[in-house]
VEXBARO-952003 format. One record per residue (C-alpha): residue in one letter; z, x, y. Coordinates in nm, 2 decimals, always signed. Layout:
BEGIN
   residu       zz       xx       yy
        A        Z        X        Y
...
This chain:
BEGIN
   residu       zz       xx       yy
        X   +10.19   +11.07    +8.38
        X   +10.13   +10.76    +8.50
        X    +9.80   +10.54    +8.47
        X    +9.86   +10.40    +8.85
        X    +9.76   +10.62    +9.20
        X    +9.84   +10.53    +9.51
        X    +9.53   +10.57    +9.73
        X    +9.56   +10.57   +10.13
        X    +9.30   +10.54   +10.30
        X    +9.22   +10.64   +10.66
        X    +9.59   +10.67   +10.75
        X    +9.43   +10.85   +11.10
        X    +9.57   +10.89   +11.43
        X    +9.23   +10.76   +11.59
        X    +9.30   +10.42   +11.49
        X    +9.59   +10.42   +11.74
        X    +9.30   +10.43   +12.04
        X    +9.32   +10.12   +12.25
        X    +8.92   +10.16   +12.23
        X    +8.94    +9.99   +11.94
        X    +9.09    +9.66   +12.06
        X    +9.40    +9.41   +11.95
        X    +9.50    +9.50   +11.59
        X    +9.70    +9.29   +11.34
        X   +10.01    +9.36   +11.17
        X   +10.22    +9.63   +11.37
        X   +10.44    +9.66   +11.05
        X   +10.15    +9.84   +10.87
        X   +10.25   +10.20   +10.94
        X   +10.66   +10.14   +10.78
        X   +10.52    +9.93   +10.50
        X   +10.26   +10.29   +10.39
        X   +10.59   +10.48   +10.48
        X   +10.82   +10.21   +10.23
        X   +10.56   +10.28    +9.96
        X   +10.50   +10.63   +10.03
        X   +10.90   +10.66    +9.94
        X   +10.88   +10.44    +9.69
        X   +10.62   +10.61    +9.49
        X   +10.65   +10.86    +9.19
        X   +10.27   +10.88    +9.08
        X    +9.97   +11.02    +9.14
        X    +9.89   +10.99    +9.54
        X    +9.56   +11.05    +9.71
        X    +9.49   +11.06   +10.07
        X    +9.17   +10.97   +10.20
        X    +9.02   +11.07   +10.56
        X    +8.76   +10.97   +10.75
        X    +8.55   +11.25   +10.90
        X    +8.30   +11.06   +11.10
        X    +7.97   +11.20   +11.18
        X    +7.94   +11.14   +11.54
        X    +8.11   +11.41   +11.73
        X    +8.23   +11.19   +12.02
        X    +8.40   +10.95   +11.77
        X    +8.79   +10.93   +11.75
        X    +8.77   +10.99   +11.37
        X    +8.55   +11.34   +11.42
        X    +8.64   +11.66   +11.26
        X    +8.87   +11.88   +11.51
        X    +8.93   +11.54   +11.73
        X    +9.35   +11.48   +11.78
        X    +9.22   +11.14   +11.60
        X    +9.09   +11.30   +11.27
        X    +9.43   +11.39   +11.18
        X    +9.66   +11.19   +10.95
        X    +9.95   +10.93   +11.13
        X   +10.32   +11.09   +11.14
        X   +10.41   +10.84   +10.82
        X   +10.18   +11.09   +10.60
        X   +10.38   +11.40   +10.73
        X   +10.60   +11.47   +10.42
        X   +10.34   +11.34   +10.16
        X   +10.24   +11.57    +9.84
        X    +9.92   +11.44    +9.78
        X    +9.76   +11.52    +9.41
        X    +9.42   +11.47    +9.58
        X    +9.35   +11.46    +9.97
        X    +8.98   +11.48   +10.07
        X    +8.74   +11.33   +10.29
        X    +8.44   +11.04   +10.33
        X    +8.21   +10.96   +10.61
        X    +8.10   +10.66   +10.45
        X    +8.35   +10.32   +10.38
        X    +8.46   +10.36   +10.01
        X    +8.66   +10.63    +9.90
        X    +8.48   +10.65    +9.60
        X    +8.19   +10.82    +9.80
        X    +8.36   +11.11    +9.96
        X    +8.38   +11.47    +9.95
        X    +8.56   +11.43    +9.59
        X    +8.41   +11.23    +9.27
        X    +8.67   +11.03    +9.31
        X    +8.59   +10.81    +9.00
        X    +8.56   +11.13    +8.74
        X    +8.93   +11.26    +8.92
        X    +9.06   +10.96    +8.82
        X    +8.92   +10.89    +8.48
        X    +9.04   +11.25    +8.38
        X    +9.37   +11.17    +8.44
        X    +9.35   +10.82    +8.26
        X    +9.42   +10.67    +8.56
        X    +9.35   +10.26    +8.55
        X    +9.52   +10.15    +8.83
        X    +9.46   +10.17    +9.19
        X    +9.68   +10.07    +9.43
        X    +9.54   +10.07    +9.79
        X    +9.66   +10.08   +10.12
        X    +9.51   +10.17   +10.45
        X    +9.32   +10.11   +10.77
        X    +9.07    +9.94   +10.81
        X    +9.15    +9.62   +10.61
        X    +8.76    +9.48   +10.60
        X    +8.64    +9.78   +10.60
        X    +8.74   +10.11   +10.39
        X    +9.01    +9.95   +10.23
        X    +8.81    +9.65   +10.12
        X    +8.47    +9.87   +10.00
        X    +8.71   +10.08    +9.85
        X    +8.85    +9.76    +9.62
        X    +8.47    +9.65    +9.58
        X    +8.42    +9.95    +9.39
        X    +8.73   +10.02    +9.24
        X    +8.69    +9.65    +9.08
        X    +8.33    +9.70    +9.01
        X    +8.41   +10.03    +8.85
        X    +8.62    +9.91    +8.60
        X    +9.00    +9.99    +8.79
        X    +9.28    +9.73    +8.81
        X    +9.28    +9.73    +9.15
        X    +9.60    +9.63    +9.38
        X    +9.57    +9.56    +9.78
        X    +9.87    +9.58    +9.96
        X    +9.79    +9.38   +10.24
        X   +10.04    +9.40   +10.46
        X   +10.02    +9.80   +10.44
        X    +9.66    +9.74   +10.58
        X    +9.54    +9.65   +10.97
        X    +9.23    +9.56   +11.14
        X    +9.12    +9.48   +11.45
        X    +8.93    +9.19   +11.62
        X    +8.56    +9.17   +11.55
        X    +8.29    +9.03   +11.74
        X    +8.43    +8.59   +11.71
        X    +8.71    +8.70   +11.44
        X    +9.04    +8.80   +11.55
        X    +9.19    +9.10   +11.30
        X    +9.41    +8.84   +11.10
        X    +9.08    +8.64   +11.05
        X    +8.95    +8.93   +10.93
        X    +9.25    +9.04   +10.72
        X    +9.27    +8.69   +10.56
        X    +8.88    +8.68   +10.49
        X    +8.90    +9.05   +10.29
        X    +9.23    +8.89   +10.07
        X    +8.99    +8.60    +9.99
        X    +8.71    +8.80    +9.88
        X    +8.88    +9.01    +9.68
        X    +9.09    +8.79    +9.51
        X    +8.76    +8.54    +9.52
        X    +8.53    +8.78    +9.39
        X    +8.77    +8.93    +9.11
        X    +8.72    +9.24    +9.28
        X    +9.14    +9.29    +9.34
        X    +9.47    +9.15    +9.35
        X    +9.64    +9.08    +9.70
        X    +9.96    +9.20    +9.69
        X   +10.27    +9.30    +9.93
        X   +10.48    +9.59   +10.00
        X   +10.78    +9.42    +9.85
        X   +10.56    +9.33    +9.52
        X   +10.49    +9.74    +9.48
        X   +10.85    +9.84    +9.59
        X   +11.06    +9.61    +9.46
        X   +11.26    +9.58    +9.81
């Protein structure tokens, strides 16, 4: 067993709505499907279910469900949060992980500033090692901040704040 999981967060077909404007990094989707290969530990998957029944990301919506690069995944854990961090959700997520003497996080996802960057707030404040791989992340614009602004901004914070370390598809793959 090893003391690393992969955690994906929000992998959803909602985010692929043109509702929620220009996105950054269109190499997001085959960077989760590179690691997804690449990886031989514990995996979690991680879904939004949002509590407003109109929303993309709602329970029974064509949204809700995971992207076509999660098709073949065996998830150890899958569950779901209605709130940003994954450590909130459905599932204790902290007390799955420390029974398995898991230390290590490695996260991937949508939204960049958002889940994915919550996610590594608590993860760091937790206690967790805690790897971003950015570029298996995406965003999209925000009020004055385009989503690369935005994608930049969460790799300073995290790195900034000691909360992660920014890191690439090629770093966790090797390739």
């Amino acid at each position: 067993m090893t003391d690393t999981a992969l955690i994906l967060i929000d992998v959803q077909r909602g985010f692929d709505d043109p509702a929620w404007g220009a996105r950054n990094n269109p190499e997001a989707e085959a960077n989760i499907a590179a690691l997804l290969d690449h990886w031989r530990g514990p995996l979690v998957l991680v879904r939004h279910d949002s509590t407003k029944p109109d929303s993309l990301l709602a329970p029974g919506q064509e949204g809700n469900r995971f992207k076509p690069e999660l098709a073949d995944a065996n998830p150890d854990l899958m569950f779901a949060k209605k709130v940003n961090s994954a450590f909130h959700g459905e599932v204790d997520l902290h007390a799955w992980l420390t029974d398995r003497g898991i230390t290590d996080i490695v996260l991937a996802g949508i939204q960049t500033n958002m889940c994915v960057e919550t996610t590594a707030r608590v993860g760091g404040n937790l206690g967790y090692r805690v790897r971003v791989v950015l570029d298996a992340t995406f965003t999209f614009d925000l009020e004055d901040l385009t989503a690369d602004q935005l994608a930049q901004a969460t790799a300073t914070n995290l790195r900034g704040g000691g909360f992660a370390e920014i890191v690439s598809t090629k770093d966790v793959t090797g390739r």
